[in-house]
N, C-alpha and C positions, 0 to 999 in steps of 0.2 A: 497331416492331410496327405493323404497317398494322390500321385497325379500318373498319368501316362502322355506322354507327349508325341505326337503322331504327326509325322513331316516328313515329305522323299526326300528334301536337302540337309544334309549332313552337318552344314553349318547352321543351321538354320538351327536345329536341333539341340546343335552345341551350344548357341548364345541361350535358350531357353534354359537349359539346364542351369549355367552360369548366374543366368539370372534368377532364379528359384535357389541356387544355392544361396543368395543374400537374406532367404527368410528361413528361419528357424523353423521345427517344425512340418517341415515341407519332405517328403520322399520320393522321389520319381523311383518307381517301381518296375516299369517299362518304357519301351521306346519302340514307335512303328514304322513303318516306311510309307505305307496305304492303309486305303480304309480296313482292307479287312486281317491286314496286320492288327490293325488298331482293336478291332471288333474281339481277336483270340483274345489280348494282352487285356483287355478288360472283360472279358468273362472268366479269366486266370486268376487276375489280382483282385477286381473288384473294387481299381480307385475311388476315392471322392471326384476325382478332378480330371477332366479331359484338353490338353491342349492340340487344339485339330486344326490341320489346313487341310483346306478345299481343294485348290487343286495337284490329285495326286493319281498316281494311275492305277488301272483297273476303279476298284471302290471308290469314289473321291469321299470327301470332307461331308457332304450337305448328307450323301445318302446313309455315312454310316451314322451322324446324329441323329438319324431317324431309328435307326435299330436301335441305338444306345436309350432313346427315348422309353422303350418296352425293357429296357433291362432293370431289375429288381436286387437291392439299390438302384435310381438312375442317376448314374451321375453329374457331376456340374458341367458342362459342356460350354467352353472359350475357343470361337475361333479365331484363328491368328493368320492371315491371309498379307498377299498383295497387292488383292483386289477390292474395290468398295463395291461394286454395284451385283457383289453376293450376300450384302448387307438383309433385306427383307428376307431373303430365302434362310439364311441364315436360323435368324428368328421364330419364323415356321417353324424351323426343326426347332426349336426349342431350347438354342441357345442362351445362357445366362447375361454373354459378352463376344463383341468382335472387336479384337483388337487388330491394328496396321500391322505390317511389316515396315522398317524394322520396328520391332517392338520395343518400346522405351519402358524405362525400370516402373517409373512411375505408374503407367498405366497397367501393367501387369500387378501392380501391388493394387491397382484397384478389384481387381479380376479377381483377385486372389479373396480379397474382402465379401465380392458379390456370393464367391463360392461357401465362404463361411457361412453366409448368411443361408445361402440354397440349402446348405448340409444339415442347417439345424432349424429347418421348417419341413427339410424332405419326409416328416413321420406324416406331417400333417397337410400334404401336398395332394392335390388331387394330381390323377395320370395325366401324363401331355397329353395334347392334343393331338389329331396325327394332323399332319402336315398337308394342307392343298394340293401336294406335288406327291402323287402315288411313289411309293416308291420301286424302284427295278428289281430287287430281289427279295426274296423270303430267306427270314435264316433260323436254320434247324440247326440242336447244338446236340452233338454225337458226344457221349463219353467225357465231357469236359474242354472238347474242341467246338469247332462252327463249322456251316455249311454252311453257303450262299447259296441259292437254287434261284436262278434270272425266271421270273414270271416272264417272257415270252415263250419259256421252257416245259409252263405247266399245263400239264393237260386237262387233270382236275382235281377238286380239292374235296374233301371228305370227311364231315366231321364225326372223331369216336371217343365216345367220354369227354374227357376234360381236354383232348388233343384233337388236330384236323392232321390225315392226312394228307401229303403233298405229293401227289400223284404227278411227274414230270420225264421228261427224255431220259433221266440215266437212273432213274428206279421210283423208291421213295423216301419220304422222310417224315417225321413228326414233327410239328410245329408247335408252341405253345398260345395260340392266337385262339379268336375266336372265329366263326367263319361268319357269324355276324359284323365283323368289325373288318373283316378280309373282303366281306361283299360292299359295303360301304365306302370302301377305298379304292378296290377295282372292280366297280360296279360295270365300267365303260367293256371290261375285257373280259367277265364272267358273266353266265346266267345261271341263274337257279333253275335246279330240276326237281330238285327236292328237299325239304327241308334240311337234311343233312349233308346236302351236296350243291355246289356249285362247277360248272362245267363250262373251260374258254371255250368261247367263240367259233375260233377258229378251227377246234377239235369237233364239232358236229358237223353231222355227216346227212342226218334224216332221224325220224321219228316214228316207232312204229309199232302198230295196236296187236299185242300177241291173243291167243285163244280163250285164255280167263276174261280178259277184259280191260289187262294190265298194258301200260303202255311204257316202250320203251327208250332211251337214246342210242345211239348206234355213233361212237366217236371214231376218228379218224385212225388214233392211237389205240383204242380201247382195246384189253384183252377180250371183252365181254359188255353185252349189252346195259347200261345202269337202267334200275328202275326211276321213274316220274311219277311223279305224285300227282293226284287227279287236279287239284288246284293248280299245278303250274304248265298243262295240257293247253290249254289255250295258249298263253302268252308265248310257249316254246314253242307251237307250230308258226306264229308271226313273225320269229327270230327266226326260224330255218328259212324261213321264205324269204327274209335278206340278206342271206348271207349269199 
């Protein structure tokens, strides 16, 4: 079983090792500091096994099980914390196991079990769930690396073929999501303009009827007007009027 172990403390990381070294079988393949350490070294290696703490800086623990949730394999995800009342949130993302700090052998041999059992039902698993708790960034993977792009960053999202564009402050990116499933999570912070587009909030500007007939968005950011679809005319002129 291939695992990657993801923790800012260095000892922390050490005893984990130490202890995985007691089971046969077992490879740690990488090691992270943060979440989005963690996030490269498993879209690199592709472990079975995630051992993740929560609190880490930049990315923490909860957000990057969320991403790890959409990765294909998804792997077993064990948080290992020194906190309990990230227990439920934990979960959410789709945790197999939370284990305390410090980590006793015994309970990490449980973990280790739960993963077995995850890795050879993962063919016949439906997709996690996504999590109650949106999450902050989208991540688009360049060449065999990652991006993080913060959704307060995006301007708008654009679906093309089997990819949405991620239209944001420092360019764009492709994502491999659906914008069905991206409207459903940040429903609170986008609107739809048209079927293949979703457009935040705060990036409208005004709405406005050109000479065909066509109507159009006018964003804060936009290089160019996006078209609206005559079904979403109404409901978009009620959104401008609140914002």
């Amino acid at each position: 079983m291939k695992v990657v172990i993801a923790d800012d403390e260095p000892l922390a990381r050490e005893r984990l090792r130490a202890l995985l070294a007691e089971h046969p079988g077992i490879e740690v393949v990488a090691e992270a500091e943060n979440g989005l350490d963690a996030l490269q070294a498993c879209s690199q290696h592709r472990p079975d096994m995630v051992l993740l703490d929560i609190a880490m800086p930049g990315v923490d623990g909860l957000e990057a099980a969320r991403h790890l949730a959409a990765f294909d394999p998804r792997p077993a995800v064990v948080f290992c914390t020194a906190y309990d009342e990230h227990a439920l949130s934990a979960f959410e993302a789709a945790a197999i196991d939370y284990l305390m700090k410090p980590i006793r052998a015994e309970r990490l041999a449980a973990a280790l079990e739960r993963a077995r059992t995850f890795i050879a039902g993962r063919e016949t698993q439906a997709p996690a769930s996504s999590s109650s708790q949106p999450r902050t960034h989208l991540c688009a993977r360049l060449r065999g690396s990652l991006r993080l792009i913060p959704v307060d960053e995006v301007h708008y999202l654009q679906a093309e073929e089997k990819y949405v564009v991620v239209h944001h402050a420092r360019g764009e990116d492709l994502i491999e999501e659906s914008l069905k499933s991206l409207e459903e999570e940040f429903g609170g912070r986008f609107v739809r303009i048209h079927r293949n587009c979703l457009v935040a909030r705060h990036e409208l500007v005004e709405i406005k009827r050109i000479g065909d007939g066509h109507v159009q968005a006018i964003l804060r950011h936009g290089k160019e007007p996006l078209e609206v679809s005559r079904r979403c005319v109404a409901g978009l002129r009620e959104t401008v009027k609140t914002l």
